[in-house]
Phi, psi and omega in degrees: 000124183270184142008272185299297176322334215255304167355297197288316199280356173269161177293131125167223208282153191288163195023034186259148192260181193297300168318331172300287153030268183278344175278318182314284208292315165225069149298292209289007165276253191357289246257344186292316206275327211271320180297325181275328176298322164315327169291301160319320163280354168246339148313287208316273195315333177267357179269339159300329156285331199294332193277353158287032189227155202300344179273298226310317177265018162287358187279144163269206186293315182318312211276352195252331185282315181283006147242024159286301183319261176345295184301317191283335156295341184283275177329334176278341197268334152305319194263324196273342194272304172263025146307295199311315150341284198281316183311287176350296169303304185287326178249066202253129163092020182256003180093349191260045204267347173291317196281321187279328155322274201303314171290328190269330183303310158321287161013280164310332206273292158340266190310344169306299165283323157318311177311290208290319203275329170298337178302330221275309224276318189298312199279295203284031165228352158306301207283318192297293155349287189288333205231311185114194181287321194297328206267319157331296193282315193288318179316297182275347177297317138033244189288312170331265190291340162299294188288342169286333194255290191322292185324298216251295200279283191317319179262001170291323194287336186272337176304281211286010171269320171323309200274000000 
């Protein structure tokens, strides 16, 4: 199948050839992935600071797991957001550049989810501080569920109405 033929029978832009194709699509993953990493690294950096900080050890256990939870996502939701980069670098000029889309698109999806569960754990370890446990849980039940029907659930609902 050449060039052109793989054009016509792929999705993408009019007279864009297969190769426009994928450096178009991943730029616009980059440029998707660099905006969710910026959050996630300031969380990620400000949940690093709270156990130096003069309160901390007033938390009880509940508020102390949920900022282990919150930390270790925010760190997992770092490492799936610059995976695509550093691969980026290392298999840069190698032909796999097709392959490596479709693995940061999973990537993202991951650190996507990974985010949402340090947001949740982060507000609801707010609330538990501030608030105690019940208001805790409704805070993150919340962010919890906001972000699964934006994130998650709404565009899956728009995939299987398309198809």
């Amino acid at each position: 199948m050449t060039t052109e033929s793989r054009a016509v029978s792929e999705p993408g832009e009019p007279g864009e050839s297969h190769k426009e194709r994928v450096d178009r699509e991943l730029q616009e993953l980059l440029q998707g992935l660099r905006v969710a990493v910026t959050g996630v690294q300031v969380l990620f950096a400000f949940l690093l600071t709270v156990p130096f900080q003069q309160g901390f050890t007033k938390i009880d256990q509940a508020g102390l797991w949920l900022f282990f939870i919150a930390l270790l996502a925010s760190a997992l939701a770092s490492v799936c957001f610059i995976t695509p980069a550093a691969q980026h670098r290392l298999i840069f000029r190698t032909g796999l550049k097709e392959r490596m889309i479709h693995r940061a698109n999973r990537l993202g999806i991951a650190g996507a989810i990974f985010l949402l569960i340090a947001m949740t754990s982060a507000v609801a370890l707010v609330a538990e501080v501030v608030l105690n446990n019940w208001p805790a849980a409704i805070f993150g039940g919340i962010v919890a569920l906001t972000g699964t029907w934006f994130w998650l659930l709404e565009p899956i609902v728009d995939l299987r109405r398309e198809r």
